[in-house]
ROFI-639627 format. One record per residue (C-alpha): residue number from 1; x, y, z. Coordinates in pm, whole numbers. Layout:
N
+------+--------+--------+--------+
! resi !      x !      y !      z !
+------+--------+--------+--------+
!  NUM !      X !      Y !      Z !
...
+------+--------+--------+--------+
# end
This chain:
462
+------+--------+--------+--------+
! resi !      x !      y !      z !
+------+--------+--------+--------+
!    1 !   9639 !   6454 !  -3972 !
!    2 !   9429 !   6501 !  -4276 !
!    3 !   9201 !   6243 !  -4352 !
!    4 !   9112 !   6190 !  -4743 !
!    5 !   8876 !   5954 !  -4899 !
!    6 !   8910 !   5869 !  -5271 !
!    7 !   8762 !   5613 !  -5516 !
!    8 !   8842 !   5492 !  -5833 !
!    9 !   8517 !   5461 !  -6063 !
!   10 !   8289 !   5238 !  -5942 !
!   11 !   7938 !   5363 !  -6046 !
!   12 !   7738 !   5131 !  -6256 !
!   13 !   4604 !   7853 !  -5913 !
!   14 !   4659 !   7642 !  -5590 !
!   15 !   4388 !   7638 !  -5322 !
!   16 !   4103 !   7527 !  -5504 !
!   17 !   4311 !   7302 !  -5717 !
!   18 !   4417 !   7123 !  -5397 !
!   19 !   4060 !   7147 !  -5180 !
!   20 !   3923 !   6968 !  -5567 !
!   21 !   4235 !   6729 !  -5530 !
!   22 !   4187 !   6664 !  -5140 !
!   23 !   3798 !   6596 !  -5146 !
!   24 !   3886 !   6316 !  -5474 !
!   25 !   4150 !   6189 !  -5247 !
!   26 !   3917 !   6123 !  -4935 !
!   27 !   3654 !   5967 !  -5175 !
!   28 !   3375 !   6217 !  -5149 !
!   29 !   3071 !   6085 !  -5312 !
!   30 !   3263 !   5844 !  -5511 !
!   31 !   3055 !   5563 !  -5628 !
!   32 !   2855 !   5612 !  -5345 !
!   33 !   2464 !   5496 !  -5384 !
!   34 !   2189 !   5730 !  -5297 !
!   35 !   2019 !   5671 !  -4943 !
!   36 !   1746 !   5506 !  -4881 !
!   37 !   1588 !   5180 !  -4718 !
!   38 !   1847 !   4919 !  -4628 !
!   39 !   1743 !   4569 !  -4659 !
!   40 !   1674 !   4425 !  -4301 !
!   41 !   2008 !   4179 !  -4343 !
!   42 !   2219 !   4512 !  -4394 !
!   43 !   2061 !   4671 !  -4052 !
!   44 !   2135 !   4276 !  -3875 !
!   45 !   2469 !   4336 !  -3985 !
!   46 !   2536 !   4728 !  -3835 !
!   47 !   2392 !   4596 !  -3526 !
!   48 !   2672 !   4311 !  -3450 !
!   49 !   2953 !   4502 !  -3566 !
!   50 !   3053 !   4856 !  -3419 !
!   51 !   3079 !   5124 !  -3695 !
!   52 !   3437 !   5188 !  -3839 !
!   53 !   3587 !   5467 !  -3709 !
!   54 !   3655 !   5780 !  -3971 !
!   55 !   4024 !   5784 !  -4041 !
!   56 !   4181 !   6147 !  -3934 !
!   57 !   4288 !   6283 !  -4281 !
!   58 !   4653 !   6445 !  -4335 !
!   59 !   4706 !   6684 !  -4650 !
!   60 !   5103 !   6649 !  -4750 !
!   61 !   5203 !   6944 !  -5006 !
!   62 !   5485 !   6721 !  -5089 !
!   63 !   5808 !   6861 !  -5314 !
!   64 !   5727 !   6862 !  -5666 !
!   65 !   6043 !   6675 !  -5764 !
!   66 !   6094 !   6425 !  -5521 !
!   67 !   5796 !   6374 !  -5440 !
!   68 !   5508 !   6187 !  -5191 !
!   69 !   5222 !   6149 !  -5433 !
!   70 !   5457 !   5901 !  -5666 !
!   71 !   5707 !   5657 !  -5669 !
!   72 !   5891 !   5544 !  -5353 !
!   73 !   5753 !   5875 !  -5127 !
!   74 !   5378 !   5736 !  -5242 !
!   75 !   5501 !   5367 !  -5119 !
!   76 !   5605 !   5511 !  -4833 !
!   77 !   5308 !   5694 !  -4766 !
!   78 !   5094 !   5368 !  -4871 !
!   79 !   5289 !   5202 !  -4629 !
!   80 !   5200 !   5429 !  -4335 !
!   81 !   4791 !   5423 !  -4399 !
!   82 !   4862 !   5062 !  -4392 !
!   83 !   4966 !   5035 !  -4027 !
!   84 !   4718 !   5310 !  -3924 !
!   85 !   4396 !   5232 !  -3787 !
!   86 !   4299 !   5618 !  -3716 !
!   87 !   4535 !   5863 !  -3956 !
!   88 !   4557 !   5866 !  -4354 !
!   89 !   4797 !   6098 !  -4571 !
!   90 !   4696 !   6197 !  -4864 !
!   91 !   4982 !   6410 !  -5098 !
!   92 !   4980 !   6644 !  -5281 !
!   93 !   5256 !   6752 !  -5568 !
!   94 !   5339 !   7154 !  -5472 !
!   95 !   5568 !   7400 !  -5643 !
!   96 !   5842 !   7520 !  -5472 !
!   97 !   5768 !   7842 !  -5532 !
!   98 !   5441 !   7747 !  -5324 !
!   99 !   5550 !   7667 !  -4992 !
!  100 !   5750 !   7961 !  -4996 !
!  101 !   5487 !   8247 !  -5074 !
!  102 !   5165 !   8078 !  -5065 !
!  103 !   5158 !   7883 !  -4744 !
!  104 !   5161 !   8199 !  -4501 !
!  105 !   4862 !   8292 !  -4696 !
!  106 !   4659 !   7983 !  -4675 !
!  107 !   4731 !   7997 !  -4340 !
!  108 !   4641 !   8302 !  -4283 !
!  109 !   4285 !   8214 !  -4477 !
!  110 !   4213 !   7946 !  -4236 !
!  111 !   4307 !   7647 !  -4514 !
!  112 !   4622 !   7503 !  -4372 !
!  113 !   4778 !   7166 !  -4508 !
!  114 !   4838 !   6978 !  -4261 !
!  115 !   5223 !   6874 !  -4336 !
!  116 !   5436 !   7072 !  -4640 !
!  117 !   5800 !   7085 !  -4744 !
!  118 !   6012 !   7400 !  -4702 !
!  119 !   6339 !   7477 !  -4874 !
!  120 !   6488 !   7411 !  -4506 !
!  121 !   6656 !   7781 !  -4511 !
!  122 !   6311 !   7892 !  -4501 !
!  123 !   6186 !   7731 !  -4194 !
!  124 !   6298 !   7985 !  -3923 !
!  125 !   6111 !   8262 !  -4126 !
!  126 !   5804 !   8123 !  -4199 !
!  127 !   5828 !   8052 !  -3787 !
!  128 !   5862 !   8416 !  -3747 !
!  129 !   5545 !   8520 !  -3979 !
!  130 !   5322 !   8255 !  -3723 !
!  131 !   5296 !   8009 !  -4045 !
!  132 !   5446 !   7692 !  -3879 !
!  133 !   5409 !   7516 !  -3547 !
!  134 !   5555 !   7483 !  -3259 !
!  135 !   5624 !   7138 !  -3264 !
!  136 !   5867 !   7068 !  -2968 !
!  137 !   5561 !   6974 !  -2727 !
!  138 !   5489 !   6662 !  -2985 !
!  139 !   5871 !   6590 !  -3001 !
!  140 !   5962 !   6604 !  -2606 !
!  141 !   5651 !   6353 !  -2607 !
!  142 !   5798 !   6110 !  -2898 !
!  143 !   5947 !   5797 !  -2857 !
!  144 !   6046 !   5818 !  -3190 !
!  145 !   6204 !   6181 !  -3227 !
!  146 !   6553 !   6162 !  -3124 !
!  147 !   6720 !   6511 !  -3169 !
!  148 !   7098 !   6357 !  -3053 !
!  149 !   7107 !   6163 !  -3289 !
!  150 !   7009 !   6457 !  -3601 !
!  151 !   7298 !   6656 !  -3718 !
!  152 !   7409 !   6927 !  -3520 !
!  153 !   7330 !   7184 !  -3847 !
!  154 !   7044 !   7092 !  -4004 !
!  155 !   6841 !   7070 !  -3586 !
!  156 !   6980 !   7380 !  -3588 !
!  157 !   6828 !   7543 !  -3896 !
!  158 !   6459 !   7396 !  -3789 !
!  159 !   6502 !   7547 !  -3421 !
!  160 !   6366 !   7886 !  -3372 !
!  161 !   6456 !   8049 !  -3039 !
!  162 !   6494 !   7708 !  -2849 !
!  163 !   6187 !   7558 !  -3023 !
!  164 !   6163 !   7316 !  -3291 !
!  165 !   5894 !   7413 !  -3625 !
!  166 !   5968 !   7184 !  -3816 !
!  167 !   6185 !   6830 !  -3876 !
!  168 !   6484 !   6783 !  -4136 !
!  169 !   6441 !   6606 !  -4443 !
!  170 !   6671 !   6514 !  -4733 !
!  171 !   6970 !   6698 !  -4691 !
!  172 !   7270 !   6723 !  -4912 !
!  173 !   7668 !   6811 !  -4909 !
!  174 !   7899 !   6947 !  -5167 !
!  175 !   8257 !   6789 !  -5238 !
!  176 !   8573 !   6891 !  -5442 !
!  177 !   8606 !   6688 !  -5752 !
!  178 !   8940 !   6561 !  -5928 !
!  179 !   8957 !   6486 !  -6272 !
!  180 !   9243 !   6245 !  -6214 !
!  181 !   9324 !   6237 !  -6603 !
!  182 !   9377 !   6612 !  -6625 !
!  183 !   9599 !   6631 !  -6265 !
!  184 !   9806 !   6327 !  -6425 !
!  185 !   9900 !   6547 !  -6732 !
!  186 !  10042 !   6858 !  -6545 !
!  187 !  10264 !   6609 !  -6326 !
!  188 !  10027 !   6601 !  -5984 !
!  189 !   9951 !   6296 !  -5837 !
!  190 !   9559 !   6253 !  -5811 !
!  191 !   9595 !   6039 !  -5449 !
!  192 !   9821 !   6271 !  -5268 !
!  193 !   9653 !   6524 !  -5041 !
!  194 !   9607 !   6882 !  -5167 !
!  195 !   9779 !   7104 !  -4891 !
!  196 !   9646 !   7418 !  -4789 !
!  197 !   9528 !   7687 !  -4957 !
!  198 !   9854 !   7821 !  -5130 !
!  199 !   9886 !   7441 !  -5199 !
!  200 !   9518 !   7489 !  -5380 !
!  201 !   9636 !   7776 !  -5579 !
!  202 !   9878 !   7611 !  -5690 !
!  203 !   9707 !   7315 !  -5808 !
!  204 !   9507 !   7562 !  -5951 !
!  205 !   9786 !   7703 !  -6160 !
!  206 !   9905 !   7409 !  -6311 !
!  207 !   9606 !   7274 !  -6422 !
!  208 !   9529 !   7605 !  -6640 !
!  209 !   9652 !   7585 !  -6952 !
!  210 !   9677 !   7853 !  -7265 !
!  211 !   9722 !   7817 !  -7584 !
!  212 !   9831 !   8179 !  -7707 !
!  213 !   9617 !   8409 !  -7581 !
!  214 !   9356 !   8160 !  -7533 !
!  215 !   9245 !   7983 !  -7218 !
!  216 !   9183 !   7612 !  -7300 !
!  217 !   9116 !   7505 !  -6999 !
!  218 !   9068 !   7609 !  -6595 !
!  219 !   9190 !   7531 !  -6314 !
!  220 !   8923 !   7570 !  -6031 !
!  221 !   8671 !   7864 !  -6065 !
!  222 !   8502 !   7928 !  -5679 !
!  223 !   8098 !   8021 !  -5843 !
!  224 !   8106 !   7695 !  -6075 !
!  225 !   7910 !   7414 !  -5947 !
!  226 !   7604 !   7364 !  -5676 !
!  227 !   7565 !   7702 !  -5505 !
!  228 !   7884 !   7843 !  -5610 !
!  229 !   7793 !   8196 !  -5641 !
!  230 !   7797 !   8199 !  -5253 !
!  231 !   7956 !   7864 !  -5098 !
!  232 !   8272 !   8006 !  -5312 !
!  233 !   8364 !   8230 !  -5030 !
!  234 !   8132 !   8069 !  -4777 !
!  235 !   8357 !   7779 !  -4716 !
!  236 !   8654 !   7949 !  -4665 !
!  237 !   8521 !   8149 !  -4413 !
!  238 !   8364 !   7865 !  -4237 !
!  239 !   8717 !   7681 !  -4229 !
!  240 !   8836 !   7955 !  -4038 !
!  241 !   8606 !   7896 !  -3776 !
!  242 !   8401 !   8160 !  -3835 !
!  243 !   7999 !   8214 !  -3839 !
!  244 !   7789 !   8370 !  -4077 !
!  245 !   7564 !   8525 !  -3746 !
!  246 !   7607 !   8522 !  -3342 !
!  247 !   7493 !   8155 !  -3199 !
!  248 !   7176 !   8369 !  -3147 !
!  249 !   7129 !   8506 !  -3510 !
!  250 !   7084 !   8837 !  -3393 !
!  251 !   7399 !   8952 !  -3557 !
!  252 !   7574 !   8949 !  -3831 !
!  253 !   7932 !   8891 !  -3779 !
!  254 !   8083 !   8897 !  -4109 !
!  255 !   8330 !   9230 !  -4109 !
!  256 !   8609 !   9060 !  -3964 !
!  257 !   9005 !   8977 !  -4039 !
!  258 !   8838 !   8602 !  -4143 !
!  259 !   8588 !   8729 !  -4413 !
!  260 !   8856 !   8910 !  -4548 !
!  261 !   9093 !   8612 !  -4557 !
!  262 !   8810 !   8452 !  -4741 !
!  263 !   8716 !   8682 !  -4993 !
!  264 !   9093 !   8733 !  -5055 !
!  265 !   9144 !   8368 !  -5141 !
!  266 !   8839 !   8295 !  -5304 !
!  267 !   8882 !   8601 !  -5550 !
!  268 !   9240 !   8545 !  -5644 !
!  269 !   9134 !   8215 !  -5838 !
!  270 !   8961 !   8453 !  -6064 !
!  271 !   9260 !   8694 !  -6104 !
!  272 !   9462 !   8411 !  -6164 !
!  273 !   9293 !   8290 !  -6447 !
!  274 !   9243 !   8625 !  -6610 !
!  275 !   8967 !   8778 !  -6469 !
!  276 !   8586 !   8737 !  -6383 !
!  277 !   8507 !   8831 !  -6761 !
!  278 !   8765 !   8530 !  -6885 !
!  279 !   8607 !   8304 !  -6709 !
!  280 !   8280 !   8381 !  -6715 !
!  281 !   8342 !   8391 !  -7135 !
!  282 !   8489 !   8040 !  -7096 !
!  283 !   8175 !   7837 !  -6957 !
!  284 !   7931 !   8033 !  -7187 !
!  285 !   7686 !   7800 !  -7305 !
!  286 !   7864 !   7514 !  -7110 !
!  287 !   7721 !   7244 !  -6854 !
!  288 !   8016 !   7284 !  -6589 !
!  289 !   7938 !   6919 !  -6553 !
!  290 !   8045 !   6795 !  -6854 !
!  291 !   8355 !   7090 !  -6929 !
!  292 !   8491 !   6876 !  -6590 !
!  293 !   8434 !   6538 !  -6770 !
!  294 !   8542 !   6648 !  -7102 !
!  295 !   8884 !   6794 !  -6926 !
!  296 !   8815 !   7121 !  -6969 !
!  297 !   8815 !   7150 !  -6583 !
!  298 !   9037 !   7015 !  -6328 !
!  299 !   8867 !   7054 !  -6042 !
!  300 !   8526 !   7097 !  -5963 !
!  301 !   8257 !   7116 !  -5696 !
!  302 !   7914 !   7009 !  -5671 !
!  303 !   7663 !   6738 !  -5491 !
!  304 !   7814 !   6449 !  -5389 !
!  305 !   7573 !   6295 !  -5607 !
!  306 !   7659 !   6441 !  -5932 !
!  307 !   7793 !   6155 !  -6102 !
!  308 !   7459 !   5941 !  -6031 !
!  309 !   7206 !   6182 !  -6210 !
!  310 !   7123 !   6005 !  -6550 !
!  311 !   7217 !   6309 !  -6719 !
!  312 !   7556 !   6293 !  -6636 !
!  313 !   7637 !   5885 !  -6560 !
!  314 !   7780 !   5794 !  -6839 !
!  315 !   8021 !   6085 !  -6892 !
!  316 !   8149 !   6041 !  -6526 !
!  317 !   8198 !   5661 !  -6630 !
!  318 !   8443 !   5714 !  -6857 !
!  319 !   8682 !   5917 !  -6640 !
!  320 !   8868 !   5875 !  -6326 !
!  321 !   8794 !   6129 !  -6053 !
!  322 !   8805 !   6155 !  -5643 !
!  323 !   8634 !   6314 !  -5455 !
!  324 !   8788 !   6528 !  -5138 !
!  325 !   8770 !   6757 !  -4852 !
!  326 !   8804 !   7138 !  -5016 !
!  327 !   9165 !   7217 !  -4903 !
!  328 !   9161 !   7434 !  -4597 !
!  329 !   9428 !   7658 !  -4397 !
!  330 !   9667 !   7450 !  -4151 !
!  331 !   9502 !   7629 !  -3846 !
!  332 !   9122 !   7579 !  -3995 !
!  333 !   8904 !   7301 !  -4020 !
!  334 !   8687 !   7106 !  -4346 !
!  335 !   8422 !   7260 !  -4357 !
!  336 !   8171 !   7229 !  -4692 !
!  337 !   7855 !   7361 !  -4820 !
!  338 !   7479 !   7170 !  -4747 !
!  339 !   7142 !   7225 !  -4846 !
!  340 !   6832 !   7023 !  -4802 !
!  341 !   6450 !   7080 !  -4678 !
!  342 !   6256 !   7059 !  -4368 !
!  343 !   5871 !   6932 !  -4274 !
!  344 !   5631 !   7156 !  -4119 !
!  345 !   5343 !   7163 !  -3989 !
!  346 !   5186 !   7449 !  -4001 !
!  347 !   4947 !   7699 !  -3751 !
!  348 !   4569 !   7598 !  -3800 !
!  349 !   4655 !   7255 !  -3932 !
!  350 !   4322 !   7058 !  -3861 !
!  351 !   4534 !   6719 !  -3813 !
!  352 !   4832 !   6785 !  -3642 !
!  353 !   4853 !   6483 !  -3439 !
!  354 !   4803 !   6263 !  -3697 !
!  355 !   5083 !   6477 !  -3937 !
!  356 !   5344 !   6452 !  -3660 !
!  357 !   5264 !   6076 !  -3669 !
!  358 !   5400 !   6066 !  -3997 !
!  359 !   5688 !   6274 !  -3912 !
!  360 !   5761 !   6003 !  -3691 !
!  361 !   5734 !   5755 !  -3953 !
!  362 !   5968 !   5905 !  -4208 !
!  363 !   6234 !   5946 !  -3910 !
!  364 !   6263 !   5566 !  -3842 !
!  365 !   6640 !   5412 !  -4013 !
!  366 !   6416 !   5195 !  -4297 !
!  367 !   6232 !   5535 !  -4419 !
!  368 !   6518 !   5759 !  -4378 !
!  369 !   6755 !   5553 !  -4506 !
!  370 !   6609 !   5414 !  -4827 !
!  371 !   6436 !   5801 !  -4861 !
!  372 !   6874 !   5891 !  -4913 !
!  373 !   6980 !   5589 !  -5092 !
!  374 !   6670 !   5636 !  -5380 !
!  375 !   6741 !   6056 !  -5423 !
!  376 !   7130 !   6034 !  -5301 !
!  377 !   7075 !   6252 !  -5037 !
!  378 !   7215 !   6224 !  -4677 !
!  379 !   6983 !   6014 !  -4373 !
!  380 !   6882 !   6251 !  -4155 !
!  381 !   6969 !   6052 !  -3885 !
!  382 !   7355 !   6044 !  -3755 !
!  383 !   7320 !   5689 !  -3660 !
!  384 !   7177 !   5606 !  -3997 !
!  385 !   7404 !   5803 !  -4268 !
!  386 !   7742 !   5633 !  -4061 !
!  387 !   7600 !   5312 !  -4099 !
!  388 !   7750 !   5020 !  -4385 !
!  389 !   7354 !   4982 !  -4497 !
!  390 !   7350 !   5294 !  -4622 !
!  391 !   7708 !   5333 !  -4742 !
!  392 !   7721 !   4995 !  -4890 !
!  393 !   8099 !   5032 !  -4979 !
!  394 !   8046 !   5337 !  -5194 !
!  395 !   8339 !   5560 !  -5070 !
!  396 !   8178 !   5896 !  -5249 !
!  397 !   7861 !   5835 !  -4992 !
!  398 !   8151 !   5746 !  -4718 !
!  399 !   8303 !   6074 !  -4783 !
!  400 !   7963 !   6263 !  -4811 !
!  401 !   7887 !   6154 !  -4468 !
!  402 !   8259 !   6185 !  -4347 !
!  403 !   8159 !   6556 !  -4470 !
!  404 !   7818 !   6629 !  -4311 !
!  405 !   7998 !   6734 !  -3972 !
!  406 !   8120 !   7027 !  -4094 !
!  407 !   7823 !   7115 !  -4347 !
!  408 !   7677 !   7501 !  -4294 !
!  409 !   7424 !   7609 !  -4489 !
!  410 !   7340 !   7992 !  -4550 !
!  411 !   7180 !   8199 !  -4306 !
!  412 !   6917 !   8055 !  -4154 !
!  413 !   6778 !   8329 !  -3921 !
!  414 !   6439 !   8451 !  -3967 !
!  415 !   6485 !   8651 !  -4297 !
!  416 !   6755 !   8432 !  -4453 !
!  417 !   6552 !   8448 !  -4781 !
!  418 !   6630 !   8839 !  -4787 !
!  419 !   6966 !   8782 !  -4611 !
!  420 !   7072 !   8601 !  -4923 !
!  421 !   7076 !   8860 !  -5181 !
!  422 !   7325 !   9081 !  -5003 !
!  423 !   7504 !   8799 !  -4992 !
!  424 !   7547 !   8757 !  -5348 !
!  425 !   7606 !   9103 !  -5403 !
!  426 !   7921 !   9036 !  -5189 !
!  427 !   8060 !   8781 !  -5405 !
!  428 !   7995 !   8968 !  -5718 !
!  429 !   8190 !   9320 !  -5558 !
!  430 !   8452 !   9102 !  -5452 !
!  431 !   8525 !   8880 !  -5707 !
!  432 !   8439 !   9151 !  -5993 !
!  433 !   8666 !   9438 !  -5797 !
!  434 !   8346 !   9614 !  -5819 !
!  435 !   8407 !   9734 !  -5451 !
!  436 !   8701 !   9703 !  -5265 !
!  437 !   8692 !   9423 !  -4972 !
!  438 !   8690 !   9619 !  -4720 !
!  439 !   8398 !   9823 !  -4856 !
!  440 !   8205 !   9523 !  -4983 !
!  441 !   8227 !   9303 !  -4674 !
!  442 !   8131 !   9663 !  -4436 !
!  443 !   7804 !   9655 !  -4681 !
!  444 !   7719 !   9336 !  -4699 !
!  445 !   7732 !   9282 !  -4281 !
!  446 !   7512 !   9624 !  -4262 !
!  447 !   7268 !   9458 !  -4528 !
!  448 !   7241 !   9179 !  -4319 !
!  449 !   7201 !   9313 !  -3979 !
!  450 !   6932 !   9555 !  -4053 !
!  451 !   6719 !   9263 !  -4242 !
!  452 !   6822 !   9063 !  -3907 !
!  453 !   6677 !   9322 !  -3654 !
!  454 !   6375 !   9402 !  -3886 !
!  455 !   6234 !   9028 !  -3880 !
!  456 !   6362 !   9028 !  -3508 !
!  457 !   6119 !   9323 !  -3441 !
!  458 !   5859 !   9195 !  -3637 !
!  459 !   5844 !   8827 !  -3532 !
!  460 !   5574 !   8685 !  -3348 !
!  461 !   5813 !   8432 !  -3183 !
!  462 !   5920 !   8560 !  -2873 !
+------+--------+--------+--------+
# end
């Protein structure tokens, strides 16, 4: 029996830079008097009480845009030096683009942070280049670290052969969207259950409406919304049971009867609706976001969170929507699409003891949790996400977490950053005819088994 949760609306230059940043941070010869003779009462003084101990100091390159060097992540971080007698963090505010190209380089120069963010895809590869840690020594040692209680996916997507290199952090899931107003208008009732797929087509299909030889509004297009251009034919597959790679992620198993299914299903709601030209013409100079609040869009998919970024509140308050499982095939399973990031630590960091202590830290229910609940992201902990203090009766968060079982994520195998632009070039033969399916799912699972067996050769994880 399906379950289906719905709501109605209740929602009220880098290295010097940092070493300039890092030596401000730690106070170096701030306000600091020149040496000299101390006053006999001073030297009294040193001689009844033992000198303070020199804090171990942790450089964060924290996410630019949600961020540990301001608001609640530099509370958090305040609060940690606070109970530490021996460790400080200090963050820093680093570019994306930062932790993915510069960190093996800094590494490699000998001037390692100590802790930084990764796009959580990422992880696995930097593993393979020797730019992370090992970390699964500090976790088998933690009283803290409880990997059972993590979801299955996202542990997954930090472990590298067997071994952990780095923690989860902030992930996210996508949903399916109903504009209830628009479903109401073509004679569907917004609470009852979409079926299967056909059922999904059809839904589809009634929703699109033309006036003349004009579309004036769509149905469900697979690429609109977070990650579309790949989760569009991603989650169908996954529904099926299938798996991007082997359970080892040595290869690609993607030319199969399931893929096909997939690519089938996902490209026939662009034929549909006129073509990948029509609909691409439609959205031109269009926020998705607001065509599916303005009616122009039936149903929609994106982060849970959608409707709670300020830029797009209000317009989501004056509608009625739901939001639900994707449909998927009576012999398949929900399944949905889920990003996020990870925390490394990487090789030659000069505090690692005292950065896995703040691993630890951000892992307990009161950091993890109100981390989620500020950015309306997902706990990272099982225990935590499923509890009523973090869903507080919100029943989109209840169904975000109702979907985080079946959350996959794109190949995460050493070289998934490489891995991911074959994968687009699948979606854009498919769903543009530009190959046939056959031919474009054949290429697309060579692509990605030669990029798997290069970084498999060429990894210095063994």
């Amino acid at each position: 029996m399906r379950s289906r949760l719905t709501r109605r609306t209740i929602l009220g230059g880098m290295g010097v830079g940092l070493a300039a940043t890092f030596a401000a941070a730690c106070g170096a010869g701030a306000g600091m008097a020149p040496a000299g003779d101390a006053p006999a009462e001073s030297e009294e003084m040193e001689a009844k009480e033992p000198a303070m101990m020199e804090k171990q100091k942790v450089l964060y390159w924290s996410h630019s845009t949600q961020p540990f060097h301001e608001g609640i992540g530099a509370e958090m971080v305040a609060e940690f030096n606070a109970s530490q007698d021996a460790v400080e963090v200090f963050a820093v505010g680093t570019a994306y683009g930062d932790t993915k190209s510069k960190l093996p380089t800094v590494v490699a120069a000998g001037s390692a942070p100590d802790i930084s963010f990764l796009d959580r895809y990422i992880t696995k590869s930097h593993a393979a280049v020797g730019a992370t840690m090992d970390i699964t020594p500090f976790v088998k040692a933690s009283a803290v670290m409880q990997p059972d209680d993590v979801w299955d996916r996202i542990l997954n997507d930090v472990t590298y052969k067997g071994r952990h290199f780095g923690w989860p952090w902030g992930p996210d899931t996508r949903t399916l969207f109903l504009n209830h107003d628009v479903l109401i208008e073509v004679g569907i009732d917004p609470e009852a259950p979409i079926g299967d797929w056909e059922d999904f087509h059809s839904v589809s299909n009634k929703v699109l409406r033309r006036e003349g030889d004009k579309i004036t509004r769509m149905g469900f297009v697979p690429n609109w919304g977070s990650a579309g251009i790949i989760a569009g034919w991603m989650i169908p597959y996954w529904q099926q049971g299938a798996e991007l790679t082997s359970a080892d992620e040595t290869k690609a198993t993607m030319d199969n009867a399931e893929m096909a299914a997939a690519l089938e299903h996902s490209t026939r709601f662009y034929d549909e609706q006129g073509g990948w030209d029509t609909v691409q013409a439609f959205r031109e100079g269009v926020d998705v976001r607001l065509l599916f609040t303005q009616g122009g869009l039936g149903l929609y998919f994106d982060t849970y969170s959608t409707p709670r970024e300020l830029k797009y509140r209000e317009e989501f308050e004056k509608i009625d929507y739901s939001v639900v499982f994707e449909p998927y095939p009576d012999d398949g399973e929900p399944a949905t699409y889920g990003g996020g990031w990870s925390n490394v630590i990487p090789t030659g960091a000069k505090s690692a003891e005292g950065a896995f202590k703040f691993l630890e830290f951000l892992f307990m229910p009161p950091q993890d949790s109100g981390w989620a609940s500020h950015w309306n992201r997902i706990p990272v902990r099982k225990s935590v996400g499923n509890s009523e203090d973090f869903i507080q009766g919100d029943p989109d968060r209840a169904h975000a977490i109702a979907e985080m079982p079946g959350a996959h994520w794109v190949v995460t195998a050493a070289g998934g950053p490489d891995i991911l632009g074959a994968h687009i070039q699948l979606s854009r033969d498919a769903w543009q005819h530009l190959k046939t399916i056959p031919e474009a799912m054949k290429e697309a699972n060579a692509k990605t088994q030669q990029l798997l067996d290069e970084w498999e050769a060429n990894s210095v994880v063994q």
